[in-house]
One Martini backbone bead per residue (centre of mass of N, CA, C, O) as a GRO file, in nm:
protein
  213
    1UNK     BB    1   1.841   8.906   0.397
    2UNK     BB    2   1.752   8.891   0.754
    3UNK     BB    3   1.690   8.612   0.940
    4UNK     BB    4   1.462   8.558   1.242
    5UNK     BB    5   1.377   8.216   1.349
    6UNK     BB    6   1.105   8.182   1.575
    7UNK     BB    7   1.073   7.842   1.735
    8UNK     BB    8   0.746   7.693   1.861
    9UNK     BB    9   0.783   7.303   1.897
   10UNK     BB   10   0.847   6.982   2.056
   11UNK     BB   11   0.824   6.819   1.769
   12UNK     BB   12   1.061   6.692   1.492
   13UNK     BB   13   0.764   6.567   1.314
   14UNK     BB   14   0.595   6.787   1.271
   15UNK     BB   15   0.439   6.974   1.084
   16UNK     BB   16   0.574   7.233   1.226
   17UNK     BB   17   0.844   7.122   1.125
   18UNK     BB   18   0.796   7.098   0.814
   19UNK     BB   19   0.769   7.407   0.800
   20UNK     BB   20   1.023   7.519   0.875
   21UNK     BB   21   1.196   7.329   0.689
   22UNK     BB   22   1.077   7.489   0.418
   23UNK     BB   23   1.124   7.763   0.500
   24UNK     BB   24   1.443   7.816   0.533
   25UNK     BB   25   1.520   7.668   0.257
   26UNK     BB   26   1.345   7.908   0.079
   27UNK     BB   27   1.529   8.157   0.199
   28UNK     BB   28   1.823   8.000   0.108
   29UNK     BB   29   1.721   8.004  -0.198
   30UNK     BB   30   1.702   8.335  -0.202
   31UNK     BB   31   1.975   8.456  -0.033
   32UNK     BB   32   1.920   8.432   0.260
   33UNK     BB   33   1.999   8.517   0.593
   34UNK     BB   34   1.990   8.261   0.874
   35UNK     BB   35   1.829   8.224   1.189
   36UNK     BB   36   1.773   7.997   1.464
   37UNK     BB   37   1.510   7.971   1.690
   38UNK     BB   38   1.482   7.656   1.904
   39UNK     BB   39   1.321   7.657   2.210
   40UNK     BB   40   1.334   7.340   2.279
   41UNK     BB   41   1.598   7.290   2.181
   42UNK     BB   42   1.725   7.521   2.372
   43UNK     BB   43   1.616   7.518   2.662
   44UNK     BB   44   1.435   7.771   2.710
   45UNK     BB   45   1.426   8.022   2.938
   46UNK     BB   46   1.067   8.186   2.996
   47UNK     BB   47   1.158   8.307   3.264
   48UNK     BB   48   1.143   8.581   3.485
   49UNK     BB   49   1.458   8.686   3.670
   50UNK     BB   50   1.667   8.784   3.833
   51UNK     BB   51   1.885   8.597   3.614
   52UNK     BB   52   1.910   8.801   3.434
   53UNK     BB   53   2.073   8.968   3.613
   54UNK     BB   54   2.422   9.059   3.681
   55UNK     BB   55   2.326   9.337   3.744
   56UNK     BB   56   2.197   9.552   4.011
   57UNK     BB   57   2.031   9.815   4.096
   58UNK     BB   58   1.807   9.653   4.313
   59UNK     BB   59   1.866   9.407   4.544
   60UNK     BB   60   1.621   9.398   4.776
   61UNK     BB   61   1.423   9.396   4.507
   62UNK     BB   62   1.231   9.330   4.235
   63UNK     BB   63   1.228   9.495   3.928
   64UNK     BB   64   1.223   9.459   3.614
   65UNK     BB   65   1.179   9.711   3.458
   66UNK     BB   66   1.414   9.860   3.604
   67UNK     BB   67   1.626   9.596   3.537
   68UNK     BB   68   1.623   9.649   3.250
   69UNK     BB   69   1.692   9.946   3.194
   70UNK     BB   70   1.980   9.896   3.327
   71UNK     BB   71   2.067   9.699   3.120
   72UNK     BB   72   2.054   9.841   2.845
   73UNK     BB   73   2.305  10.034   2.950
   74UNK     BB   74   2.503   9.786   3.067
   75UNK     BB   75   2.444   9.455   2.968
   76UNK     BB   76   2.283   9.310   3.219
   77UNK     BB   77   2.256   9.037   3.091
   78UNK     BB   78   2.228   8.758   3.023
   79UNK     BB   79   2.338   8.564   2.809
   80UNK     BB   80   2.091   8.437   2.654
   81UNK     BB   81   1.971   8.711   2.577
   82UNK     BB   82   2.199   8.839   2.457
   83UNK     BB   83   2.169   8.662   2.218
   84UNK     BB   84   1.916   8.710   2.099
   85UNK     BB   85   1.943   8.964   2.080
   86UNK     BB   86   2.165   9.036   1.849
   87UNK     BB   87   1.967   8.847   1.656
   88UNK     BB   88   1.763   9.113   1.647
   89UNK     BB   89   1.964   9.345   1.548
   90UNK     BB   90   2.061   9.175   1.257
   91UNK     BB   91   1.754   9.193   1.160
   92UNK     BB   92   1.520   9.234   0.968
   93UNK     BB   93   1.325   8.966   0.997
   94UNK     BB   94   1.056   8.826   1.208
   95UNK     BB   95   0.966   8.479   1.275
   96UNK     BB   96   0.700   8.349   1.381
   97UNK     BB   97   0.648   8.011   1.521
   98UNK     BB   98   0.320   7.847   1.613
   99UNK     BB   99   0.113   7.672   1.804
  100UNK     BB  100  -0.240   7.711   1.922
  101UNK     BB  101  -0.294   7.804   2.309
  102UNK     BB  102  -0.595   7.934   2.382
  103UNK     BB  103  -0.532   8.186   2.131
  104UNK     BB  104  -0.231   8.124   2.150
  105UNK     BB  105   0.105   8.127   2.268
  106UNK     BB  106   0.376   7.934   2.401
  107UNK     BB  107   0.512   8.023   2.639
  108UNK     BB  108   0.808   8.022   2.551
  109UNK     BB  109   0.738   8.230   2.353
  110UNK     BB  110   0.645   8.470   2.538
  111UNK     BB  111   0.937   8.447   2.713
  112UNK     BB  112   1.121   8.551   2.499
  113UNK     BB  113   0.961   8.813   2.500
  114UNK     BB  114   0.983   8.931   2.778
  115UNK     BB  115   1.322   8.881   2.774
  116UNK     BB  116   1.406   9.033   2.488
  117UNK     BB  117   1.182   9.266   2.477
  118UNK     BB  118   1.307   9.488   2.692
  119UNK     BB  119   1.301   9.721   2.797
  120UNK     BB  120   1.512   9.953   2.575
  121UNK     BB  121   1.511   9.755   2.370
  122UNK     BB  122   1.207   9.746   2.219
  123UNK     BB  123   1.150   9.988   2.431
  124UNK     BB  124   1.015  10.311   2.510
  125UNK     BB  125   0.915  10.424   2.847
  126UNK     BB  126   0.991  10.772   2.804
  127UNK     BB  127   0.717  10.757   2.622
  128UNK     BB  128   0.367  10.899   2.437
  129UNK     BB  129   0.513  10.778   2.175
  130UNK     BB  130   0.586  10.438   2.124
  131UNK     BB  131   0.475  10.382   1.822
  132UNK     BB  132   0.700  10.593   1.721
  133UNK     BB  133   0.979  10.516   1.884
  134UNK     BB  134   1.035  10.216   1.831
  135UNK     BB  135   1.346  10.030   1.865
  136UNK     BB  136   1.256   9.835   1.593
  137UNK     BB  137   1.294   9.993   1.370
  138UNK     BB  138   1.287   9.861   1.023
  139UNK     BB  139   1.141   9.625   1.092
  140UNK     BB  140   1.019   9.304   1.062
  141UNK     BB  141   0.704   9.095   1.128
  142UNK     BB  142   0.558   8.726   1.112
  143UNK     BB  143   0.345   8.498   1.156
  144UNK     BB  144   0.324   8.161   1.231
  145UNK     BB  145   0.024   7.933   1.225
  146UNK     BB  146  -0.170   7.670   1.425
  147UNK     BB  147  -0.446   7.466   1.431
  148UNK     BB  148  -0.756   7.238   1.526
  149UNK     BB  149  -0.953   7.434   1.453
  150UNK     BB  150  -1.116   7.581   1.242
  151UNK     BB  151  -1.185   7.842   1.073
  152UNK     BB  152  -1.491   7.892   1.168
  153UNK     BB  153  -1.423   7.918   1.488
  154UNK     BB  154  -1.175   8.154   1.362
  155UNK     BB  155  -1.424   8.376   1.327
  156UNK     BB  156  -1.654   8.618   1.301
  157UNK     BB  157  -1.882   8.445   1.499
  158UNK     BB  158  -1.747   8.232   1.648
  159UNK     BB  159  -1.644   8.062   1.895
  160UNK     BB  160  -1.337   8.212   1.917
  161UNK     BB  161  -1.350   8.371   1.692
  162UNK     BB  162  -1.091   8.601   1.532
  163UNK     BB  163  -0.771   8.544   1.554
  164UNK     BB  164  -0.638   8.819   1.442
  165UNK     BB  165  -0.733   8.898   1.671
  166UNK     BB  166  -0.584   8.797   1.886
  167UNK     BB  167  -0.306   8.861   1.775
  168UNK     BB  168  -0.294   9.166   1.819
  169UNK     BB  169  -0.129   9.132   2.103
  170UNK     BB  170   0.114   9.098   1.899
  171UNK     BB  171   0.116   9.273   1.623
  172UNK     BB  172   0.032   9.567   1.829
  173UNK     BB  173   0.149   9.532   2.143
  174UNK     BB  174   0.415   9.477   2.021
  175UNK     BB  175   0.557   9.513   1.751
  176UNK     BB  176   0.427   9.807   1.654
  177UNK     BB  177   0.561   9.937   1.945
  178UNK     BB  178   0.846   9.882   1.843
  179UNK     BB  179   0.831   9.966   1.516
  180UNK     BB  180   0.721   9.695   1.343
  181UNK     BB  181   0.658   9.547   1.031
  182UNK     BB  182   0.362   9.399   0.971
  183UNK     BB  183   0.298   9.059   0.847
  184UNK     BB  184   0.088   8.886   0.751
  185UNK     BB  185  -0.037   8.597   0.838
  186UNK     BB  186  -0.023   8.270   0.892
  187UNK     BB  187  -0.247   8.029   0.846
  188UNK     BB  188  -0.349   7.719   0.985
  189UNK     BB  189  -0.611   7.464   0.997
  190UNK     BB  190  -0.628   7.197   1.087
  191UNK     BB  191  -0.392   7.006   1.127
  192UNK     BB  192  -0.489   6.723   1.259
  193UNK     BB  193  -0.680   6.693   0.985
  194UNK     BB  194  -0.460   6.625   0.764
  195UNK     BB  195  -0.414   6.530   0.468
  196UNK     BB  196  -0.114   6.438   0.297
  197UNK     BB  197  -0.171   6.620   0.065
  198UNK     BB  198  -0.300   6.878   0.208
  199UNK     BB  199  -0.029   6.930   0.336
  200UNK     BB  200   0.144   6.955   0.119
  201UNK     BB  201  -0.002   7.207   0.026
  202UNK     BB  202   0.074   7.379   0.232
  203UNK     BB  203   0.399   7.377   0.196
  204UNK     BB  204   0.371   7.520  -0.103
  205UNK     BB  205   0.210   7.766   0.010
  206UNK     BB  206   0.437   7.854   0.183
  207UNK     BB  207   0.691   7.849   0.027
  208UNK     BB  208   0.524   8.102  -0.158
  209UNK     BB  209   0.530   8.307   0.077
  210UNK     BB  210   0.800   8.316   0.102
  211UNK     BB  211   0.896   8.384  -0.214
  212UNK     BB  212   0.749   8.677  -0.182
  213UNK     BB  213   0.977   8.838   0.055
   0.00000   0.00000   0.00000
């Protein structure tokens, strides 16, 4: 299988650290194909803007959206985007993996996906049954996340809600809408306070999620 792996984290010692390369080492152990996008360390400008497309078809005013469909046609997107979409084309799976910020994942995971996952690209905009057509069908995602707050503040009936009913913006909104098939969501709770044991122990927990798939 062909799996490509974006990651997002900025600090190379952290758990969310330690979670990834377990990811990897587990995959590339049962013989997958495995590319990597790690978004602090690629310095990935999360930002959508005009530097976007190389060749604009309406340069007078900037509508990003008409101007992602004009580059799916013509290609004129900038390097680093045409980079991912590649490595999107590549993919069997696609995992993300970031910590939870606001209930939410971090803007440049987000920037990845608006710059990315563009009108042509990953969806079809000039139909009324877009979750039937969409252009990465045969794909699937998976998200890996933590959070800082217990499981229990992200239940429903808790203080911040049913984490999964938050992911559905990215796992129905995004990918379902995309045409790609949702693999259950990996979250571990409470990263900051887990002792060196339960770390471990959630390590080989996901490593057996990853050996899985």
């Amino acid at each position: 299988m062909k799996i490509l792996y974006v990651y997002a984290h900025p600090e190379p010692t952290s758990f969310n650290a330690a979670l990834k390369d377990t990811a990897l080492a587990a995959l590339k152990e049962k013989g997958n194909e495995v590319r990597l996008s790690d978004l602090y360390a690629m310095n990935f400008n999360p930002v959508l803007n005009a530097g976007d497309f190389t060749e604009r078809k309406k340069p007078d005013v900037f509508k990003p959206f008409l101007e992602a469909i004009h580059a799916s046609k013509t290609g004129a997107f900038a390097p680093d985007i045409k980079e991912e979409m590649e490595k999107v084309k590549w993919a069997d799976l696609l995992i993300f993996q970031f910590p939870i910020y606001f209930t939410s994942m971090p803007s440049i995971m987000k920037g990845w996906i608006d710059r990315v996952l563009a009108p042509g690209f990953g969806f079809n905009p000039i139909t009324n049954s877009a979750y039937e057509t969409g252009l990465l069908k045969g794909k699937a995602a998976m998200l890996i996340t933590t959070t800082g707050a217990s499981q229990e503040w992200y239940s429903e009936g808790g203080e911040h809600g049913d984490l999964n009913r938050h992911l559905e913006s990215v796992t129905h909104c995004v990918f379902e809408y995309m045409g790609m098939k949702v693999l259950p969501s990996h979250i571990i709770y409470e990263v900051s306070s887990l002792s060196k044991e339960k770390g471990a122990e959630e390590l080989e927990t996901y490593r057996n999620r990853i050996f899985e798939l």
